[in-house]
C-alpha positions, 0 to 999 in steps of 0.5 A: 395218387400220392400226388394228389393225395399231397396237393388235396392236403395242402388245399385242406390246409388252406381252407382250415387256416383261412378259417381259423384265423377268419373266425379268430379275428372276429372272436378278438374283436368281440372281446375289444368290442365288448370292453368298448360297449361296456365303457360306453354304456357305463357312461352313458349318460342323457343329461349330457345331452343337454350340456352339449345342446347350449354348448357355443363349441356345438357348431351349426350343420346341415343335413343333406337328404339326397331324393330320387323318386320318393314321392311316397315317403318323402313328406314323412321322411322330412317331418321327422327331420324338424324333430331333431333334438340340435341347436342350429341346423340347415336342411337341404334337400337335393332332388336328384332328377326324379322322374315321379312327383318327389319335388312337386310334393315337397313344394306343395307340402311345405310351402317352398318358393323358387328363388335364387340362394349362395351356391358355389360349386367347390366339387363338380356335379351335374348341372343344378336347374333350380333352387327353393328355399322355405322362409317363413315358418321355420320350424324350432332348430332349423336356421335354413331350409331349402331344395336344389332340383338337379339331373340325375347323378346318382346319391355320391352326385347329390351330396356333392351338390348338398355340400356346394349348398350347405353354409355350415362347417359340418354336415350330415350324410344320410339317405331320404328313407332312414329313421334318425334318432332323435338326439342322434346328431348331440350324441355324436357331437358329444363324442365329437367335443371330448375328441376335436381330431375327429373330422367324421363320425358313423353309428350303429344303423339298426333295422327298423323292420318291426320296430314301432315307428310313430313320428318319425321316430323309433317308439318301440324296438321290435322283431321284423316278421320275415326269418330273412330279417331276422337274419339281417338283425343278428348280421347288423350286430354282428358288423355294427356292435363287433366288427366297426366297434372294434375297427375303431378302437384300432383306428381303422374305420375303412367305412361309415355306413352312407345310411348315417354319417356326419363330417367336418365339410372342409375335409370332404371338399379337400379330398374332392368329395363324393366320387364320381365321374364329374370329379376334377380335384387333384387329389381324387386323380391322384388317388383313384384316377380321372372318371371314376366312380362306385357304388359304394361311395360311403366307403370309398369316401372313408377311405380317401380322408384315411389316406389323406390324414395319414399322408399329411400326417394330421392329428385327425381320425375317423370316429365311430359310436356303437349307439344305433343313431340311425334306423333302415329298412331291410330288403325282406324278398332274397331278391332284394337282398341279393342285389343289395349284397351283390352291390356291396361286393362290387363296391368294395373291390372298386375301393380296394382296388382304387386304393391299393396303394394302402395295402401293408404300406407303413406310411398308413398305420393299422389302416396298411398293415390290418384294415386293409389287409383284413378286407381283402384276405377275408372280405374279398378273396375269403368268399371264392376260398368259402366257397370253395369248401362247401362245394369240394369237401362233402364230395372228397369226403365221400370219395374217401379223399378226405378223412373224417377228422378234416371233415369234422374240423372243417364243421367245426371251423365253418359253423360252430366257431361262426356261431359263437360269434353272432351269439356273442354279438347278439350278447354284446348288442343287448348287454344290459348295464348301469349308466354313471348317472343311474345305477339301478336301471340298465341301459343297452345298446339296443333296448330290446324290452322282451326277453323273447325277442333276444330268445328268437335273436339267440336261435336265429344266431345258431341257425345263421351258419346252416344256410343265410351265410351259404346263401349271402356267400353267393350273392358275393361271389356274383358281385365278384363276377359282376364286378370282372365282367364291368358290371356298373349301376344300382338299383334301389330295392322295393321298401314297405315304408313306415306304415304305408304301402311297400314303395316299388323300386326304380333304377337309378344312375350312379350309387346310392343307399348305405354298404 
């Protein structure tokens, strides 16, 4: 008995300390994150906007809008594009292989004609059936505007393609059914003028779910209806406002959300692009080996141009902004969302696994000796510890094996201490402060207009620990055991749509959407 008195203390000691450095972690970061925000919204500063709008440093991009069966919100999704506030952009649309009338409807719509334009295939793909290109008519900003059909690939496949298609230094990264601010693209340049070392940028991806959309833009910033939504809004923040806001303050981004991301094109190609099984590059071999490919490629792509600057010792970094520059639905059905966080899972061991090589490695700064290890202690093997706890302290408690004082700090630690980091994210996430150029009116990261909806936020904050977190705890762990027994491929989850009918989901070859 002594024994196993000894070895149940021992566990208990585990399980307390991962808990207590987990949750003390994060409180660190809301404090370097809430200095951050408070930085940003102080000079924040809209006029800007238009200094970086007619700058000659403000270099021409495209964005490139991979598509695979989104017949029904594909017109829409593309409209909204030409109402971006940007001096010279290229759009390119890259039909991956959809088995709907997703390429008929773009043609019909717009007007495109088939016809021969430059490609030049710098990343391997799968193979592209044919071009359109829009000539006439091009809307206000837009310098060039074409489709490529090609079979299906996956979203990592599709950018690829984009990327041997795209005539501009930069480009954006983005999915087909995501809301993008519409001065989102001369926010990030404007970051990116005062810092020319940034060769990639993500912002905060905030959930549209109950926000007013008209246009294809965000018109009012609302509370989805659905109590599993609500808890994604306190659980964005929570990674967006704290968690990467304060990553990047270290100079340790390991992700940017496939949701929304712009990059400086000859960095992606000299990494060898979006992973996938047709990549040939040296340096993808190198890293992650021949025939590779995740579903997470926003990730793993990060993390590959991580490794790359710090192995050739560049002054470039990855860059990060806590305004919400991009809108996305969120699954609001527990099977939607499982299969989202189960994905999420596998695509992070596949990148940690792919680029181990990092870990408490020197050579790679807080991305050897933090990220990376934060990642696995607390990302990957903190969920079987997780769960482990939840499911063996109540019995041992009550078999008189565990004390009440370990009970109670396990409470303590598991809930309470969670808590007041998702309050405290909310707090920073609508955390009103004057800008340099007006110091009456207050500005906030997301501008919620009605003290209710950050009343409800606050609640559902003090409710995410009894129950929402238990439950994305499982969807992990089964990522893990997906993940061990070769489990592969994506689904695309059912959407609503922005006002229309709830789109239905299709299953799709490689990866796709943001993680």
């Amino acid at each position: 008995m002594g024994g196993t008195h000894l070895f149940l203390q021992l566990v208990g000691a585990i399980l307390v300390l991962y808990l207590f450095l987990y949750n003390s972690f994060q409180l660190v970061f809301v404090f370097v994150a809430f200095r951050e925000v408070r930085r940003r919204l102080r000079g924040r500063a809209y006029g800007d906007l238009d200094i970086v709008y007619g700058s000659p440093f403000t270099s021409p991009l495209s964005i490139i809008v991979p598509a695979y069966n989104e017949e029904t919100t594909i017109v829409e999704s593309l409209s909204s594009l030409v109402r971006l506030h940007f001096p010279r952009m290229e759009i390119i649309v890259v039909n991956d292989g959809s088995t709907d009338g997703t390429l008929d409807r773009i043609v019909r719509e717009f007007g495109f004609r088939r016809m021969e334009i430059t490609y030049e295939e710098r990343i391997s793909t799968r193979p592209v059936r044919g071009f359109y290109e829009l000539r006439g008519g091009l809307p206000p900003g837009v310098i060039r505007w074409v489709v490529v059909d090609k079979e299906n690939g996956g979203k990592a496949d599709a950018l690829n393609v984009g990327i041997n298609a795209s005539t501009c230094p930069m480009f954006v990264s983005m999915d087909a059914d995501s809301v993008i601010d519409e001065n989102a693209l001369l926010q990030a340049f404007r970051i990116m003028l005062r810092d020319e070392g940034i060769v990639a940028i993500g912002g905060q991806v905030a959930l549209v779910n109950g926000c007013e959309v008209h246009e294809g833009q965000v018109r009012r910033v609302g509370l989805p209806d659905s109590s599993l939504a609500r808890f994604q809004v306190v659980e964005y923040m929570r990674s967006f406002s704290i968690g990467r806001t304060a990553l990047a303050r270290l100079n340790a981004i390991m992700i940017i959300s496939g949701v929304f991301g712009i990059f400086r094109k000859d960095v992606v190609v000299k990494v060898g692009g979006y992973l996938t099984r047709n990549l040939t590059g040296k340096l993808v071999r190198e890293y992650v080996g021949q025939g590779r490919d995740t579903v997470c490629e926003d990730m793993e792509i990060i993390v590959r141009i991580q490794r790359y600057i710090k192995e050739k010792r560049l002054s470039s970094r990855v860059g990060y902004t806590p305004e919400p520059l991009c809108w996305t639905e969120g699954p609001e059905t527990l099977r939607s969302l499982g299969k989202q966080r189960n994905r999420w899972m596998r695509g992070l061991i596949e990148t940690l696994v792919y680029h181990r090589a990092i870990l408490l490695n020197p050579r790679y700064g807080t991305l050897g000796w933090f990220a990376y290890p934060f990642f696995v202690l607390f990302e990957f093997v903190g969920a079987p510890i997780e769960l482990f706890g939840y499911l063996a302290v109540p019995p041992l408690y009550a078999l008189g094996l565990l004390s009440g004082r370990f009970l109670f700090l396990f409470f303590i630690l598991s809930v309470i201490y969670g808590t007041l980091v998702s309050v405290s994210a909310v707090v920073t996430g609508a955390w009103s402060e004057a800008t340099s150029r007006s110091r009456e009116r207050g500005s906030s990261l997301l501008q919620y207009r009605e003290r209710r909806h950050l009343a409800v936020l606050l609640a559902y904050a003090l409710l995410e620990n009894l129950g929402y977190r238990q439950l994305t705890l499982w969807w992990r762990i089964r990522g893990i055991w997906d993940y061990y027994f070769g489990r592969t491929g994506w689904e695309k989850f059912g959407r609503k749509g922005f006002g229309a009918a709830p789109v239905q989901p299709a299953k799709q070859a490689g990866g796709g959407g943001g993680c």
